[in-house]
N, CA, C and O atoms as a Maestro MAE file, in Angstrom:
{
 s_m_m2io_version
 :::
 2.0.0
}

f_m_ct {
 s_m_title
 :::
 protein
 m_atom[268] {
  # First column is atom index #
  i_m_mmod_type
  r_m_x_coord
  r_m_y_coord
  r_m_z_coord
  i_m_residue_number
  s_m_chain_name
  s_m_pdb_residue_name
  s_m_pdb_atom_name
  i_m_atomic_number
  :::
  1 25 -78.690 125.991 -6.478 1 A "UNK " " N  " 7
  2 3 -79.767 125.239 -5.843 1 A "UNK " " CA " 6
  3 2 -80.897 125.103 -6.861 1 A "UNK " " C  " 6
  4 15 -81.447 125.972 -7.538 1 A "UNK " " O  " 8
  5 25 -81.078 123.933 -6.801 2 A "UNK " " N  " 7
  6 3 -82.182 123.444 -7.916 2 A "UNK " " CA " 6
  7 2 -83.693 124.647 -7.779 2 A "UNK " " C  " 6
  8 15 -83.470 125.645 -7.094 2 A "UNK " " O  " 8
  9 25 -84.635 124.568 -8.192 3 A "UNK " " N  " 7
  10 3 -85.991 124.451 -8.058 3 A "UNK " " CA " 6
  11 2 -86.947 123.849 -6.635 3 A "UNK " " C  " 6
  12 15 -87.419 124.349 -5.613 3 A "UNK " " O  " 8
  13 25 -86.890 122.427 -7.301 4 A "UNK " " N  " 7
  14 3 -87.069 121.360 -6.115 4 A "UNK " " CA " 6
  15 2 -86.487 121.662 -4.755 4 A "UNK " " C  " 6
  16 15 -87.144 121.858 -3.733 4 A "UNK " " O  " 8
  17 25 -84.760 121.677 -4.907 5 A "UNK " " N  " 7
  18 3 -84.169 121.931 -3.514 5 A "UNK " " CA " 6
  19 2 -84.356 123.285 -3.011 5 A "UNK " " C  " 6
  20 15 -83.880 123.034 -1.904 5 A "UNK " " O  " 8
  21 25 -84.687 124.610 -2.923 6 A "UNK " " N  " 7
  22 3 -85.496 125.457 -2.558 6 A "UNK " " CA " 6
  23 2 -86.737 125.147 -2.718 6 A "UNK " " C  " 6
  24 15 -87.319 126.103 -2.208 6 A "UNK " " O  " 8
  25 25 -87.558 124.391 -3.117 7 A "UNK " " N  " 7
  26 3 -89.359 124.436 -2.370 7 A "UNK " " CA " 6
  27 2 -89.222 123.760 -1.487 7 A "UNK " " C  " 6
  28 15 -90.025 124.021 -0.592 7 A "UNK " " O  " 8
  29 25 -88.053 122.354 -1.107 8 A "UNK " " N  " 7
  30 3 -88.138 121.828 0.198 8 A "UNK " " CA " 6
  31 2 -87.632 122.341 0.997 8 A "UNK " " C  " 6
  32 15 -88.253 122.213 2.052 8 A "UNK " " O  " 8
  33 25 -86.217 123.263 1.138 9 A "UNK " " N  " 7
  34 3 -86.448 124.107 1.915 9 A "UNK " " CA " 6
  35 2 -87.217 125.105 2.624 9 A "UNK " " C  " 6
  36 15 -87.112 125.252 3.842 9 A "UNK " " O  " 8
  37 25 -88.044 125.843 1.846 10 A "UNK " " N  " 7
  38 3 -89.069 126.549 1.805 10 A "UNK " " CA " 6
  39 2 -90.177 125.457 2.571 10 A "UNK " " C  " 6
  40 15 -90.809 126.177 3.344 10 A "UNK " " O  " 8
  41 25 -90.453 124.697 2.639 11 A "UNK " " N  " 7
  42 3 -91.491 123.978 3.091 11 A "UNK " " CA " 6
  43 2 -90.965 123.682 4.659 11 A "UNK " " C  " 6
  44 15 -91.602 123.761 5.709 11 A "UNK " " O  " 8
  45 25 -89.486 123.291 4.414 12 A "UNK " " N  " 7
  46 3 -88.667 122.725 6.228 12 A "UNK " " CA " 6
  47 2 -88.989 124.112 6.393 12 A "UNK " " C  " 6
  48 15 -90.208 124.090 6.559 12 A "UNK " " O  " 8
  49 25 -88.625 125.272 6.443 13 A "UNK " " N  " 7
  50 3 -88.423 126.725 6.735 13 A "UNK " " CA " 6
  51 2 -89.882 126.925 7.458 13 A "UNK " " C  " 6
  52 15 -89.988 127.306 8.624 13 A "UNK " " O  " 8
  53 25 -91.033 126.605 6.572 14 A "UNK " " N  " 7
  54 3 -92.142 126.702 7.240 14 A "UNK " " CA " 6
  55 2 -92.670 126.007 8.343 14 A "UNK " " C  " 6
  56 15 -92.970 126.521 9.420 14 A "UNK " " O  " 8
  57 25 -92.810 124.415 7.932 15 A "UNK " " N  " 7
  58 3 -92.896 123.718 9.228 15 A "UNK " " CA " 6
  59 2 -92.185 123.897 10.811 15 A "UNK " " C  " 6
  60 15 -92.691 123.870 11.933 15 A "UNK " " O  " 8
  61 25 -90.976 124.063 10.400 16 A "UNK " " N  " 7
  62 3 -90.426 125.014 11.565 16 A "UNK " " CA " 6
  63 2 -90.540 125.924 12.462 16 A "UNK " " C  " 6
  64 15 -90.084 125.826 13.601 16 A "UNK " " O  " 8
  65 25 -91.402 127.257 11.838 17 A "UNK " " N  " 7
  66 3 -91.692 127.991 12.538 17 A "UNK " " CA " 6
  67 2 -93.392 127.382 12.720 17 A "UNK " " C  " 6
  68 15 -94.028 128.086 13.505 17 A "UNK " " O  " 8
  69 25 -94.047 126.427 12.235 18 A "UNK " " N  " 7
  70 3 -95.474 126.236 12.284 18 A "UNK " " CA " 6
  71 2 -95.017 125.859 13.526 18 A "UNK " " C  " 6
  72 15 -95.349 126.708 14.352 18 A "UNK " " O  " 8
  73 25 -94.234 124.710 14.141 19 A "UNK " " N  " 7
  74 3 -93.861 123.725 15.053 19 A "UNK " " CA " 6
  75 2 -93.518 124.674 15.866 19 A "UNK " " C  " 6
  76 15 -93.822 124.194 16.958 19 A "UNK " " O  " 8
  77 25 -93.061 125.762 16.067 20 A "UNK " " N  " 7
  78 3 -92.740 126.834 16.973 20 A "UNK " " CA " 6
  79 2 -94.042 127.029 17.481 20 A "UNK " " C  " 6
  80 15 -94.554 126.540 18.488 20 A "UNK " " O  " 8
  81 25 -94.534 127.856 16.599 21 A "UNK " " N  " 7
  82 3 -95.790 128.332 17.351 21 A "UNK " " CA " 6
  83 2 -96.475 127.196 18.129 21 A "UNK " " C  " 6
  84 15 -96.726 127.273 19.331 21 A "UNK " " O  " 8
  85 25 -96.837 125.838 17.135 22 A "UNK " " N  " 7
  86 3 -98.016 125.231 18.048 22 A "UNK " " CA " 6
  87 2 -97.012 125.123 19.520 22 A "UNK " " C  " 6
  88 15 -97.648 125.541 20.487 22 A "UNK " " O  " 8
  89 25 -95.928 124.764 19.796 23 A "UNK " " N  " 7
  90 3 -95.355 124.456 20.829 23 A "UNK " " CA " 6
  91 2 -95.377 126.048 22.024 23 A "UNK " " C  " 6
  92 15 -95.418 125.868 23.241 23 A "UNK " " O  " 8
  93 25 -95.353 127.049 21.608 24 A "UNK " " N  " 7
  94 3 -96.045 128.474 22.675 24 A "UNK " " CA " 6
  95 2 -97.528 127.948 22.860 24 A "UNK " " C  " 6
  96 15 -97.966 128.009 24.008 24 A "UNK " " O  " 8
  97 25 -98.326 127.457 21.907 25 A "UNK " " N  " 7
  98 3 -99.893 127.331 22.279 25 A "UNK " " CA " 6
  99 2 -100.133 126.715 23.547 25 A "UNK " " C  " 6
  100 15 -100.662 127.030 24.614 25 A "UNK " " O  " 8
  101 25 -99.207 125.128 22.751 26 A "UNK " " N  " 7
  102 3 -99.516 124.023 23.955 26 A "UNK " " CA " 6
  103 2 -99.105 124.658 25.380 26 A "UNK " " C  " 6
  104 15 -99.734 124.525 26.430 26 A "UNK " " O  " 8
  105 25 -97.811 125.439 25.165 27 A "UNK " " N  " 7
  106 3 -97.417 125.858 26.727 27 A "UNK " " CA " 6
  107 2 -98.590 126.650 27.288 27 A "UNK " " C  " 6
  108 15 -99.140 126.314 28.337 27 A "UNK " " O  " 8
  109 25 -98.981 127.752 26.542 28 A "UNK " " N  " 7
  110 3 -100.111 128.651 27.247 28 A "UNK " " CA " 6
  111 2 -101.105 127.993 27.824 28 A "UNK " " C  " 6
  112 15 -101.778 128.337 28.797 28 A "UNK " " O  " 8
  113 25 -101.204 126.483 26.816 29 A "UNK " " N  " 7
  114 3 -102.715 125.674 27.380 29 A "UNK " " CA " 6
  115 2 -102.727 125.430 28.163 29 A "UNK " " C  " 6
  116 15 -103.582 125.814 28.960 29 A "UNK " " O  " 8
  117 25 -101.356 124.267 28.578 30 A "UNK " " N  " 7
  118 3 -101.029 123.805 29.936 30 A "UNK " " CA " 6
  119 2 -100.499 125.130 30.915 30 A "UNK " " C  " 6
  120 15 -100.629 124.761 32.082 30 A "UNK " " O  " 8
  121 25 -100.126 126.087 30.883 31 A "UNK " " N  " 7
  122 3 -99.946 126.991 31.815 31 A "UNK " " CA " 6
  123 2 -101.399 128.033 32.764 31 A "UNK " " C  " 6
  124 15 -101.432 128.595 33.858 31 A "UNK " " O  " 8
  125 25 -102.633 127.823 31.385 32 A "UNK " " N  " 7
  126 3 -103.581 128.175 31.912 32 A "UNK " " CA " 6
  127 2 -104.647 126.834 32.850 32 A "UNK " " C  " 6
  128 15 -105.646 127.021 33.544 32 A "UNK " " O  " 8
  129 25 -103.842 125.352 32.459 33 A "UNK " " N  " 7
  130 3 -104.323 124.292 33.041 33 A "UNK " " CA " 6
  131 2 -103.751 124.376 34.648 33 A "UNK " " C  " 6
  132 15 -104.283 123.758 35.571 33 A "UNK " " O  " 8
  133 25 -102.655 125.194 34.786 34 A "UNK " " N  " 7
  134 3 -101.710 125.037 35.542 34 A "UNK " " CA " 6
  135 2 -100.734 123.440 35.842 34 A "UNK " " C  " 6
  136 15 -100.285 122.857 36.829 34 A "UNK " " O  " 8
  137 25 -100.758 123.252 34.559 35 A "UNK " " N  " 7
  138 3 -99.845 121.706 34.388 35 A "UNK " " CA " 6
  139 2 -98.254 122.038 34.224 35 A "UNK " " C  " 6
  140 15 -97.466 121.116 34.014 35 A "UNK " " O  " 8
  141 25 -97.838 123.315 34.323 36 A "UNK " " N  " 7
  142 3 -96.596 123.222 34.298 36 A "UNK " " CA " 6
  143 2 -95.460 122.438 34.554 36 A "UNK " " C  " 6
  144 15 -94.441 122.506 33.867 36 A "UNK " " O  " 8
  145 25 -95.619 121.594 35.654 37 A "UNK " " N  " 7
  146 3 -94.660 121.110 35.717 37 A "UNK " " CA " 6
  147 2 -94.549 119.363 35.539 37 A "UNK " " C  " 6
  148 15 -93.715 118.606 36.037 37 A "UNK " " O  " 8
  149 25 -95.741 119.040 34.619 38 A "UNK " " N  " 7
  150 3 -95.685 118.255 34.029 38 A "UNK " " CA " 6
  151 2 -94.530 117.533 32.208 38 A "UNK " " C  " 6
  152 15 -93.834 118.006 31.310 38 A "UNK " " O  " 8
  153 25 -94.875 116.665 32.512 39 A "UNK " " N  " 7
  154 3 -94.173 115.970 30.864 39 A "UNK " " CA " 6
  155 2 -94.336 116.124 30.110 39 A "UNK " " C  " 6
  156 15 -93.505 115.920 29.226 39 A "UNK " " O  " 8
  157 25 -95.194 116.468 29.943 40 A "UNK " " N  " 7
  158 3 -96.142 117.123 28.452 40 A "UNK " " CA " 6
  159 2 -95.920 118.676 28.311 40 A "UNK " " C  " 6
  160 15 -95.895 119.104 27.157 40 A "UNK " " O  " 8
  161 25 -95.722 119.747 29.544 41 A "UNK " " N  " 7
  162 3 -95.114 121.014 29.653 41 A "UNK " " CA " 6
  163 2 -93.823 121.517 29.349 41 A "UNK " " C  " 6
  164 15 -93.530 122.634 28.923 41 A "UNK " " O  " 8
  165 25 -92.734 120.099 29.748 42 A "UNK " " N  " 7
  166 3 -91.360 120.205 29.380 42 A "UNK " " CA " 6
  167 2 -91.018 119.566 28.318 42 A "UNK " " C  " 6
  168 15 -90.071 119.839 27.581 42 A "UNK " " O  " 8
  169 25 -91.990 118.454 28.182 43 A "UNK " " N  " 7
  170 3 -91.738 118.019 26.219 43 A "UNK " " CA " 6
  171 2 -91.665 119.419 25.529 43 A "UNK " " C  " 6
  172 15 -90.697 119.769 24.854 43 A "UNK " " O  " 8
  173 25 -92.714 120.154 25.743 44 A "UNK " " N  " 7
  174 3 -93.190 121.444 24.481 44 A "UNK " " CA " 6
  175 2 -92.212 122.498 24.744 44 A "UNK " " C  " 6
  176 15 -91.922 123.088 23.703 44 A "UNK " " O  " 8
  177 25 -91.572 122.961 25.835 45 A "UNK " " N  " 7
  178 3 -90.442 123.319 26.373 45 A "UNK " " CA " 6
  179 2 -89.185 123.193 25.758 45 A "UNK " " C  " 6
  180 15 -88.738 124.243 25.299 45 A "UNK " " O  " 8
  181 25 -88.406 122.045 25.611 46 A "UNK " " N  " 7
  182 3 -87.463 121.402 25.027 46 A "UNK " " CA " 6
  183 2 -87.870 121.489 23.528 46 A "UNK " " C  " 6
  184 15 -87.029 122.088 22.858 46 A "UNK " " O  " 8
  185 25 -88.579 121.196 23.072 47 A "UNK " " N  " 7
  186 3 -89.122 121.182 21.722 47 A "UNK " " CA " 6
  187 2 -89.131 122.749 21.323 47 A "UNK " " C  " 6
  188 15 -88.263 122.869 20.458 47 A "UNK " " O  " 8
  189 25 -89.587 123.698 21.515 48 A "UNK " " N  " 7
  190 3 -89.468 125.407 21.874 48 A "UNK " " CA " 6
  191 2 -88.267 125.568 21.385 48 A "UNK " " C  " 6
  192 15 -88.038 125.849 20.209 48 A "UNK " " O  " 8
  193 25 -87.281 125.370 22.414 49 A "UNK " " N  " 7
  194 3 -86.093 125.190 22.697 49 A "UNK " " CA " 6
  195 2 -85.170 124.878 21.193 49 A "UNK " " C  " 6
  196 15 -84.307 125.641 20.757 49 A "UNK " " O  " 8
  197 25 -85.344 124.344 20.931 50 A "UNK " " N  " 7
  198 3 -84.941 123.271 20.040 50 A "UNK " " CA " 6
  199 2 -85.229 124.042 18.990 50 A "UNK " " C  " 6
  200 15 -84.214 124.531 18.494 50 A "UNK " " O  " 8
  201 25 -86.629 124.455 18.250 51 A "UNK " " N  " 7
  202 3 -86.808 125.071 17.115 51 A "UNK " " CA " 6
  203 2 -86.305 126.204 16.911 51 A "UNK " " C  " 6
  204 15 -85.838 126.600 15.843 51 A "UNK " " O  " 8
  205 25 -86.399 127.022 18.324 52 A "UNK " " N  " 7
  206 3 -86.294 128.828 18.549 52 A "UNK " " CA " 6
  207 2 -84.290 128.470 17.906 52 A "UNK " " C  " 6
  208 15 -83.832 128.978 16.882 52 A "UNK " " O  " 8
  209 25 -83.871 127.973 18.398 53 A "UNK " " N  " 7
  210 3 -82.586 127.345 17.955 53 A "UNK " " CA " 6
  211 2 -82.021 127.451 16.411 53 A "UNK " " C  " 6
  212 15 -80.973 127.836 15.890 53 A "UNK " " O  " 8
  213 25 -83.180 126.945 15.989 54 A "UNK " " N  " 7
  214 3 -82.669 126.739 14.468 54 A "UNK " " CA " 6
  215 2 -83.042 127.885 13.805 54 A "UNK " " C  " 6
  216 15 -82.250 128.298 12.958 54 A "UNK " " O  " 8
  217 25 -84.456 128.733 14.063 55 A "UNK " " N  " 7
  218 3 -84.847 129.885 13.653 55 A "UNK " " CA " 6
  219 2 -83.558 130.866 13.949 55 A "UNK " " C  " 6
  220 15 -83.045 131.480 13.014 55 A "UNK " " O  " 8
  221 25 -82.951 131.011 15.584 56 A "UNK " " N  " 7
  222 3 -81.816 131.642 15.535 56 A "UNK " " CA " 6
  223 2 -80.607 131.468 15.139 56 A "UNK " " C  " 6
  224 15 -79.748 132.309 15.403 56 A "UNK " " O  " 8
  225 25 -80.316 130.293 14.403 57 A "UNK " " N  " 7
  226 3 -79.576 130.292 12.974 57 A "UNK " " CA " 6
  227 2 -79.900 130.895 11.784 57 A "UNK " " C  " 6
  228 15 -79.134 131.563 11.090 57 A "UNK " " O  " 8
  229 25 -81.132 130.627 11.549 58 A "UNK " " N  " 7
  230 3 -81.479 131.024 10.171 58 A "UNK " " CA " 6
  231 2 -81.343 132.441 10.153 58 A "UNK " " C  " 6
  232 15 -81.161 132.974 9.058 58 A "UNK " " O  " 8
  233 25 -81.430 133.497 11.706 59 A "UNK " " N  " 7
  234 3 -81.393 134.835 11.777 59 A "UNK " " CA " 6
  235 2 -80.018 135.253 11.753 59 A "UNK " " C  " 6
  236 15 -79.785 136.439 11.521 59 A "UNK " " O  " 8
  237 25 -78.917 134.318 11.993 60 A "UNK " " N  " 7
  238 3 -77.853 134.107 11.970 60 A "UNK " " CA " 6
  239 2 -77.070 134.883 10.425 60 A "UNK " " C  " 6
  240 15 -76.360 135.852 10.153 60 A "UNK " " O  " 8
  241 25 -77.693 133.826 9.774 61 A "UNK " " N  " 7
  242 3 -77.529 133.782 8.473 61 A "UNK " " CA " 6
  243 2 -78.055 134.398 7.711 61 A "UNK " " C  " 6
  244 15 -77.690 134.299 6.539 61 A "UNK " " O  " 8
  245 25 -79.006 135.184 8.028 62 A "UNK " " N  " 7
  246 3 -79.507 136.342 7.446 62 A "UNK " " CA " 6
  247 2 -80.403 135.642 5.967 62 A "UNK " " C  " 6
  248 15 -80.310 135.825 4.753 62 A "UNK " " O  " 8
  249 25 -81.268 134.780 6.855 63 A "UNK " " N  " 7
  250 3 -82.481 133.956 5.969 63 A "UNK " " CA " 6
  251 2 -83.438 134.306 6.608 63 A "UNK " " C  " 6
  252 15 -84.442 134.561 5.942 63 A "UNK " " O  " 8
  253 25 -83.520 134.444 7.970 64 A "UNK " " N  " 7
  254 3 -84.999 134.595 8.466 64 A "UNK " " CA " 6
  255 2 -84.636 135.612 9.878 64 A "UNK " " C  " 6
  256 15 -83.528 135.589 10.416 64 A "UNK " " O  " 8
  257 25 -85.867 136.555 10.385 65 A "UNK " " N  " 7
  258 3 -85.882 137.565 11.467 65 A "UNK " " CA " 6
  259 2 -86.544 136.389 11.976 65 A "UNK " " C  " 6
  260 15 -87.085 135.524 11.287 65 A "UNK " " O  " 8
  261 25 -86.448 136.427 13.424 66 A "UNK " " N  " 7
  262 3 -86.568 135.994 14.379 66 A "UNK " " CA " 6
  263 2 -88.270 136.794 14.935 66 A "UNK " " C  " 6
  264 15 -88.207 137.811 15.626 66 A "UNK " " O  " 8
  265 25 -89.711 136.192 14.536 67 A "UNK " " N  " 7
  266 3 -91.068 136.651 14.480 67 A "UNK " " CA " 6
  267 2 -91.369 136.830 16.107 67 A "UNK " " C  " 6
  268 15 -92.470 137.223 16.492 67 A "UNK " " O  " 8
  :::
 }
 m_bond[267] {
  # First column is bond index #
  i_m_from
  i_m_to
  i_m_order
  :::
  1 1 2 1
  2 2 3 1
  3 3 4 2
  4 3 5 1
  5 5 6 1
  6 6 7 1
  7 7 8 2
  8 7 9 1
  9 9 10 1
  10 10 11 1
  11 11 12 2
  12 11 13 1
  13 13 14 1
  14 14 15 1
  15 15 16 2
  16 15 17 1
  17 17 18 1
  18 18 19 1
  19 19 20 2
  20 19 21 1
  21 21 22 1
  22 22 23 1
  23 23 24 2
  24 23 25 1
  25 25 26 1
  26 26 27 1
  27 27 28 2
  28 27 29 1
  29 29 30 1
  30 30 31 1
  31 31 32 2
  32 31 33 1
  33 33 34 1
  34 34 35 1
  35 35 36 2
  36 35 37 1
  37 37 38 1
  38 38 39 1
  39 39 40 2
  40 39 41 1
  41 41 42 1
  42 42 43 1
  43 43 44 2
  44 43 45 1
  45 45 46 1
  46 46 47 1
  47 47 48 2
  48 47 49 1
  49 49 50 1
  50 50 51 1
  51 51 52 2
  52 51 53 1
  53 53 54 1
  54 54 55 1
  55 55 56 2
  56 55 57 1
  57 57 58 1
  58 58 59 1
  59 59 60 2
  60 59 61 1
  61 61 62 1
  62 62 63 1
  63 63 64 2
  64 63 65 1
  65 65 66 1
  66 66 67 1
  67 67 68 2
  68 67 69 1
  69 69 70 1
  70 70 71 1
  71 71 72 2
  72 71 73 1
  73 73 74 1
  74 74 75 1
  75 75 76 2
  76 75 77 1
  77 77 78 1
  78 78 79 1
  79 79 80 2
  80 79 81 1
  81 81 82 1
  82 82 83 1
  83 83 84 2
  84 83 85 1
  85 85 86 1
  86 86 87 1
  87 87 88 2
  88 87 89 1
  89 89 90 1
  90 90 91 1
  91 91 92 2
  92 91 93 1
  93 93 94 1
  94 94 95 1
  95 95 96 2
  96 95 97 1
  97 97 98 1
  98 98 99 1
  99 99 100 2
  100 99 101 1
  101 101 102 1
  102 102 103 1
  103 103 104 2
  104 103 105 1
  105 105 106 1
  106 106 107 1
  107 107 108 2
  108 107 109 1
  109 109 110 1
  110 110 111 1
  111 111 112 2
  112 111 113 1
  113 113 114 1
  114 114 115 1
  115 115 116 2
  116 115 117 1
  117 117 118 1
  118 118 119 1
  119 119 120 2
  120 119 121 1
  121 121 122 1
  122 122 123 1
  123 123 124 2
  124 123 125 1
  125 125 126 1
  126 126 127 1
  127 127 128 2
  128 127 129 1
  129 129 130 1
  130 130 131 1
  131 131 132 2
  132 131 133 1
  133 133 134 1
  134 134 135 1
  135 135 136 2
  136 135 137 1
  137 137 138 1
  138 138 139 1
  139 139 140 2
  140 139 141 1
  141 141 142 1
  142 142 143 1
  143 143 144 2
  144 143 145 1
  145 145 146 1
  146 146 147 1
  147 147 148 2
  148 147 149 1
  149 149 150 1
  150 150 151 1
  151 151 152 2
  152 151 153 1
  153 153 154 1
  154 154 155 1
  155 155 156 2
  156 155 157 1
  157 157 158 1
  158 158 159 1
  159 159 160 2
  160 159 161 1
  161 161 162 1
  162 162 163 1
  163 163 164 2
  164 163 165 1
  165 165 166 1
  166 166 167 1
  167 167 168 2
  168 167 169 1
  169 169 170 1
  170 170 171 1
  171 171 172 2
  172 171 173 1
  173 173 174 1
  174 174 175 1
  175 175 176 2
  176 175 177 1
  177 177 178 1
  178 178 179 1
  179 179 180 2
  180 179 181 1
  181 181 182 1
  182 182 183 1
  183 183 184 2
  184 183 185 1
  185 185 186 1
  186 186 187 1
  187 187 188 2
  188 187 189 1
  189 189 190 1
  190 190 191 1
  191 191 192 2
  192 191 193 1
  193 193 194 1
  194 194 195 1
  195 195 196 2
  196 195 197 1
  197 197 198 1
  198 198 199 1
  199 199 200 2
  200 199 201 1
  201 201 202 1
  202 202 203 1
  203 203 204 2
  204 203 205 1
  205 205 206 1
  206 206 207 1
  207 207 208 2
  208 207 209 1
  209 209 210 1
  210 210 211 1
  211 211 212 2
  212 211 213 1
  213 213 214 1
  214 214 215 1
  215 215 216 2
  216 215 217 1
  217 217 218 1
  218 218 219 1
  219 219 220 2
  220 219 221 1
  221 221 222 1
  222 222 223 1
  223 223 224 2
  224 223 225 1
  225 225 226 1
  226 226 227 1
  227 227 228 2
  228 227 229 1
  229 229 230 1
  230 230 231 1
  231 231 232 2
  232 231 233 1
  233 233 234 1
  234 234 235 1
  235 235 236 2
  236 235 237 1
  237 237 238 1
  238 238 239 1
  239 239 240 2
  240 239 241 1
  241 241 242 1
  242 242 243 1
  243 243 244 2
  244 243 245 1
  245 245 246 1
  246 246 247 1
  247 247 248 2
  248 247 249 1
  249 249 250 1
  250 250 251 1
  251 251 252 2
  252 251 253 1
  253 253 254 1
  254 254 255 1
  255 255 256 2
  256 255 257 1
  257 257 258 1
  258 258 259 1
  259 259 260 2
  260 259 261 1
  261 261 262 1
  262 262 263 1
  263 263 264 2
  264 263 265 1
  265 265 266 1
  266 266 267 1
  267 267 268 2
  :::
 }
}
């Protein structure tokens, strides 16, 4: 693996878990809005979903612990 192709990994690797977190925020926001069961609650939901996913590959693979 090049240089280049590990810093963009390294960069997807990060955005990933950045996109994790903001997506727990938004839920807490809307959960303290009590908007739960809105579109905007199950967008960030599915999206959660979706990242926690790939992080539990990467823990898979013994690239990343699961934070």
């Amino acid at each position: 693996m090049s240089d280049t192709e590990l810093e963009k990994y390294r960069k997807m690797h990060s955005d990933i878990k950045r996109l994790y977190k903001e997506c727990e925020k938004e839920m807490e926001s809307l959960k303290v809005q009590n908007k739960t069961k809105t579109i905007s609650f199950r967008e960030a939901m599915g999206k959660k979903g979706f990242y926690a996913k790939i992080l539990s590959m990467y823990s898979k693979y013994g690239i990343e612990d699961i934070e």
